[in-house]
N, C-alpha and C positions, 0 to 999 in steps of 0.2 A: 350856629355859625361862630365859632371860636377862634378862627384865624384871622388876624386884622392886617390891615395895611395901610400908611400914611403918606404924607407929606414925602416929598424925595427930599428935603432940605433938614437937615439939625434945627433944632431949638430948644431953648432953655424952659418951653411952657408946658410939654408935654414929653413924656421919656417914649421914643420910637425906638431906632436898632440901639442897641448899647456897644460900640464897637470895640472895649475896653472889654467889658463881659465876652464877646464872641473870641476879641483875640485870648484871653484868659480861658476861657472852657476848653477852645479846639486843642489849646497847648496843654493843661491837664491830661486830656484824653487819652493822646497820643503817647506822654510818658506814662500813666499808666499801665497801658496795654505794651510797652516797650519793654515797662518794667517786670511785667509777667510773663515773658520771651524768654525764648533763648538767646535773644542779642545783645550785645552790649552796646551797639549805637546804632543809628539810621541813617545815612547818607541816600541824600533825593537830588536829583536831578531833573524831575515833573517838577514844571513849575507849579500844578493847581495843589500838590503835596507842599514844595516849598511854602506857598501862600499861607497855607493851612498852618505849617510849623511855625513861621518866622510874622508873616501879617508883612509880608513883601510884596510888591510887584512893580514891574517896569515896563507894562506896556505887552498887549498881544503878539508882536512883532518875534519878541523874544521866544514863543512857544515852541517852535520845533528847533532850536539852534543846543540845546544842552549843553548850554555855555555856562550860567550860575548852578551854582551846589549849595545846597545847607548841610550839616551834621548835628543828629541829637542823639548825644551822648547818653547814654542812665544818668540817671542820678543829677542832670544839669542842664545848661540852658542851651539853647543852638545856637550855632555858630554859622554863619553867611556869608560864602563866598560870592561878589555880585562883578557886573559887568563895569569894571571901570568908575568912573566917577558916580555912579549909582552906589555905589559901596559907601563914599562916603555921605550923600544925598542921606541915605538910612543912617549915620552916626547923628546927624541933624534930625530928619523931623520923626526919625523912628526910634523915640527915646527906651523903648522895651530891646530894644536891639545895641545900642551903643556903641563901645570900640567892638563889639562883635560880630559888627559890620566889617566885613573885608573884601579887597579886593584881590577878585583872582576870575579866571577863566580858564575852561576848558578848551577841546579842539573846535568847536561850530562842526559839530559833524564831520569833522575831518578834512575841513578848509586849512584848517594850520598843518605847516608839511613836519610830519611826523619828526624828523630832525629836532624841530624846534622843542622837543621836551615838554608838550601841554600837558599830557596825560602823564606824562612822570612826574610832573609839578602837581596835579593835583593829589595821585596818592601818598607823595611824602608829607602836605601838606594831614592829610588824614591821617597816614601815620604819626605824626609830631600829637596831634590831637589825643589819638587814641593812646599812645603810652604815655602820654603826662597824667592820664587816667586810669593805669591800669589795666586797660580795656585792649589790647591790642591780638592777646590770646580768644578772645572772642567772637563769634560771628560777626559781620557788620552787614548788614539789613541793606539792600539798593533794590531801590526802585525800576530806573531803568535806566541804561549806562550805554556806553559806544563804546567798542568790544577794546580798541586798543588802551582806554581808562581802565578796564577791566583785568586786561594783563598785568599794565601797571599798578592797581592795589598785587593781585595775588605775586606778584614778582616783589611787593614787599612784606610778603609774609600774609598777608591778609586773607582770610577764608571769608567770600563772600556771600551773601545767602538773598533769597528771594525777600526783599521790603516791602513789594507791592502789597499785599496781603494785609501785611497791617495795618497799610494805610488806609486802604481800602475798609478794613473792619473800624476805625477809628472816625473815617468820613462817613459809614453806616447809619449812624444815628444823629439825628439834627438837633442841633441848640435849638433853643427859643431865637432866638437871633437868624439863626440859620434859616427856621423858618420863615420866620418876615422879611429876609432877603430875596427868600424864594418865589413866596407870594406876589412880593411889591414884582419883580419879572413878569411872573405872569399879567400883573396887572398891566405893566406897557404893551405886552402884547395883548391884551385885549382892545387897546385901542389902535395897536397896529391891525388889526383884523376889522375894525368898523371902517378905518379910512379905504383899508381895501377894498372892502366890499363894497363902498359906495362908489370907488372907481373901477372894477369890473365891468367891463363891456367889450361889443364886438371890437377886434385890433388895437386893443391894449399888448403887450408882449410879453411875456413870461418876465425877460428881462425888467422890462421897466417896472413890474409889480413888486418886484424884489427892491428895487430902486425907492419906489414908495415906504413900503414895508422899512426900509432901513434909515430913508429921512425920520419918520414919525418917532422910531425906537431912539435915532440916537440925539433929538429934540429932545425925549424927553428925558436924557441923561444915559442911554446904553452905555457901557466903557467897551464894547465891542459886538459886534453883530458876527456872531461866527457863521450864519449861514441861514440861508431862504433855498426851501427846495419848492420851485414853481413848477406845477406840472399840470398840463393841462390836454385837452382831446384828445387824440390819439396815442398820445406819450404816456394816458396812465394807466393802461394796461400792458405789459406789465411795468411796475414801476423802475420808473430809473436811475432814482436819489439825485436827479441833478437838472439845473433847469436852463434854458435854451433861449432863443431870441424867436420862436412860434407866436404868431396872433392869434389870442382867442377869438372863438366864433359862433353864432348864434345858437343855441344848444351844447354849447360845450361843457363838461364838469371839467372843474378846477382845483386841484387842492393845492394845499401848503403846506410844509413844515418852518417854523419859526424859531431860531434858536440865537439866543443872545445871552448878553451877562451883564448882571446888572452887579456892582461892588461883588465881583465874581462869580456868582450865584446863578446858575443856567437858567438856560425854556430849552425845554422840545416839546410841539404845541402844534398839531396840527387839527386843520378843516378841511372841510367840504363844500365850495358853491356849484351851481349852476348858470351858466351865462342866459339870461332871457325864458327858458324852460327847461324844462329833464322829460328827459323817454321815459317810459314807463321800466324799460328795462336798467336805469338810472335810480327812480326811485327804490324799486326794489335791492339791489344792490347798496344803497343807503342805508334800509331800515335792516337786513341781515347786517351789515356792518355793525351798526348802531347796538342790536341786541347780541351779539356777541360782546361788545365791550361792556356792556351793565351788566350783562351776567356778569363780567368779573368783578368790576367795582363793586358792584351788591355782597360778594362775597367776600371780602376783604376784612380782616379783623385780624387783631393779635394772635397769633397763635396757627392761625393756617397757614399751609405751607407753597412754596411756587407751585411746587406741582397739582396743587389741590384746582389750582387756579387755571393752568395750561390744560389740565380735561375738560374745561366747558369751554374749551376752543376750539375750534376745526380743528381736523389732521390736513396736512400739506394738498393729501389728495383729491381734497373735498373740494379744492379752490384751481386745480389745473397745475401742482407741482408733483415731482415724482416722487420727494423725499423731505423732511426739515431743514436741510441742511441748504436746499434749493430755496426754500419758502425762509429763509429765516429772516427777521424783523418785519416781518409781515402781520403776524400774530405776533404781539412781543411787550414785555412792559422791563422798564432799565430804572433803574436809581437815578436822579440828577440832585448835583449838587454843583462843588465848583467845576467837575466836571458832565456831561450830558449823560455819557454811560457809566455809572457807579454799580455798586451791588443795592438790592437785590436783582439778578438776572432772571426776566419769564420766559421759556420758551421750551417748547417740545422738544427743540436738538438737546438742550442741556437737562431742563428743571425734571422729568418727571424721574431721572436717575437721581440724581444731584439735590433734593430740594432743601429751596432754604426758609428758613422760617421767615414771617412777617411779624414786626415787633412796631409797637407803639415808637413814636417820633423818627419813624422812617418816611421818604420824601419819594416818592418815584411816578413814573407813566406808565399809564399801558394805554395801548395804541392797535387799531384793528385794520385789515385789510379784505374787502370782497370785490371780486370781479364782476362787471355786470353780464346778463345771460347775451347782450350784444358781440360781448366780444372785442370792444375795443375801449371800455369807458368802466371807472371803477370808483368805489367810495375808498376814503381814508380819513379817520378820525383819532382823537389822542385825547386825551383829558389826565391830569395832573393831579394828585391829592396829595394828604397827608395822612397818616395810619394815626388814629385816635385810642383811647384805651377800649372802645367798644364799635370801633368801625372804622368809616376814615371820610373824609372832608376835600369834594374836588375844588383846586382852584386854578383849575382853567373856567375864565367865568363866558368867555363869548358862545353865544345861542348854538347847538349843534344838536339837539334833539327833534330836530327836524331837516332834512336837506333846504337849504334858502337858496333863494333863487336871487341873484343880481343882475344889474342892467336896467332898462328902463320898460315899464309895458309899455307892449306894441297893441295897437286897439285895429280891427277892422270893421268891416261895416256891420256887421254883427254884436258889436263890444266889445271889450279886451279878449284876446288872445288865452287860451289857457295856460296856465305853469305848467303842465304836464301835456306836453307832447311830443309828437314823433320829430327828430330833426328834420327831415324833409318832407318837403310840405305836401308831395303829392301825397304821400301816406298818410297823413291828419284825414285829408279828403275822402280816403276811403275807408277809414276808421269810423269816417262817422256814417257811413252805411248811405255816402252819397254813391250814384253809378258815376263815373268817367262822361258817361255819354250824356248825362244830365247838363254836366257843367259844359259840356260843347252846346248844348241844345240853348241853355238861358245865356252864353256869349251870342248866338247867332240869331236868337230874339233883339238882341241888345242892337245889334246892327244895319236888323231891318230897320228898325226904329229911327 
């Protein structure tokens, strides 16, 4: 076990994340690899790329508005267009940044009425950049832009090119840092996943367990809870990525997905309970879950490729879909980093064309899905690792190698209740090889009496 995890607080007595070291490495990386391009600079408007170049942020609020821009120039250091007084907040406490904090903003999606010159302002701002630099005849690298910003660079001369890609190859590979950021996440979600389970029970709500789940995470320091998918009874087959105000109920499976960010750094992390017991058609549908996902894990090392990985998983139609493209992220495993879906991609729509290598200090999930033979009730499991130089290391730590059962035992006159039965109870009754007419005969004894 070589991946560690600490204290969520700094101290002088022991060296934990080194956040000088992290901002330093991700920022090599990425000139590196810029400088091996064909680009001459980077301009991002994804904030979890901004974070990554600059060691910025302002709050999840900000995520979908494509209001702040960075620029990384070859050969130099990036420059920070931020939201107003944020700009200068970073000249203060974000000394790696300096006067190279600036204020500017884009459109907000196109809230600012075109008139107003947002998106002209910001590419002559980039142009000013780029030919103080020589660099203006060259590609400029974006991430992802709002088409009228877009006109605006190419109407000043600007030839634009796909950024995403390098960023994406740059976010690839994990610091040391990176990892232990990743880690300590899962580790909050491991104790989000015990508080739960011990409040599972009949008429809890989908809703309120997301409620829970996101008390415990941001106790214990989350900087944002991006999402709880509660799914439970009849809702997980098939799945529907989103969760509802439904009361669980006595035999119901329950799963989760749990995705937050700890000092950026995601979860995608899901389980599987049982309210009270599982059908038989429940557990089964767990344990195919379960051995599809270790096949893959088991297989995992340096050097093998997605696709190697996507053959020892169902095809679509083995599970009740017509094609991959229907079943996709069902069988599936994603890169997280600062954000949830990175590269590497698993999945039969894309990998067995496409495949991409698996490389030492890459970070990602694979995640299984099987239907149970009921027809209405389904497992879902997720485990997290890291790729080592001769295998790789999960650290999703909460118990999933067995379907658990939560709730309280129910005891009757017999003794407790089994974990494994049918949800309705007349069916238990004749599972057990009792007649119907038995149990009318010892009531109607009961009454002589």
């Amino acid at each position: 076990m070589a991946i560690k995890t600490y204290g969520l607080m700094g101290v002088d007595w022991e060296e934990r994340v080194n956040f000088e070291r992290l901002r330093t490495q991700r920022l090599m990386r990425i000139k590196k690899l810029l400088k091996e391009s064909e680009m001459g600079a980077l301009l991002c408007f994804d904030m979890n790329n901004i974070r990554y170049i600059t060691a910025t942020h302002i709050g999840t609020w900000a995520m979908d508005k494509l209001a702040r821009f960075s620029l990384l120039p070859q050969d130099d250091e990036p420059i920070m267009w931020d939201f107003g007084s944020a700009a200068r907040h970073h000249q203060i406490y974000c000394p790696w940044l300096g006067e190279r904090s600036r204020a500017g903003i884009s459109t907000q999606r196109g809230a600012m009425l075109p008139e107003s010159g947002r998106a002209e302002d910001v590419a002559k701002k980039i142009r000013v950049e780029l030919e103080e630099r020589g660099l203006l005849n060259q590609p400029l690298g974006v991430d992802v832009v709002e088409l009228p910003v877009l006109f605006a660079l190419q109407a000043e001369g600007i030839k634009v090119v796909d950024g995403q890609q390098l960023m994406q190859k740059a976010r690839l590979i994990k610091t040391q840092d990176e990892i232990t950021l990743l880690a300590t996440a899962c580790m909050m979600v491991d104790a989000a996943y015990d508080e739960l389970y011990r409040a599972l029970r009949p008429g809890i709500r989908e809703n309120e367990c997301v409620g829970l789940v996101s008390k415990v995470l941001y106790d214990l320091g989350s900087e944002h809870v991006e999402g709880v998918n509660a799914i439970s009874g009849e809702r997980c087959s098939p799945h529907p990525h989103v969760y509802t105000d439904r009361a669980l109920r006595p035999g119901d499976p329950a799963y989760f997905d749990i995705l937050h960010s700890y000092n950026g750094y995601r979860t995608c992390y899901y389980r599987t309970f049982v309210v009270g017991s599982a059908s038989q058609a429940q557990v089964d549908a767990y344990k195919r879950c379960r051995d599809i996902l270790d096949r893959a894990v088991n297989a995992i090392k340096p050097g093998v490729t997605t696709a190697e990985i996507v053959k020892l998983w169902p095809k679509a139609e083995e599970f009740g879909f017509p094609n991959e493209e229907a079943a996709f992220a069902l069988q599936y495993g994603h890169g997280v980093g600062l954000s949830i879906w990175e590269k590497p991609i698993f999945s039969r729509l894309v990998s067995l064309d496409h495949p991409e290598v698996i490389e030492e200090g890459m970070v990602f999930a694979l995640e299984t899905f099987w239907p149970a033979a009921a027809g209405w009730s389904a497992a879902r499991i997720e485990e997290r690792l890291i790729v080592t130089k001769d295998g790789c290391e999960v650290i999703t730590r909460f118990p999933a190698e067995q379907l658990l059962v939560a709730g309280v035992r129910y005891y009757s006159v017999d003794g407790p209740l089994p974990t494994t039965r049918e949800t309705q109870s007349n069916l238990n009754v004749q599972s057990n090889g009792n007649r119907p007419e038995a149990v009318v005969t010892g009531t109607n004894e009961r009454r002589d009496r």
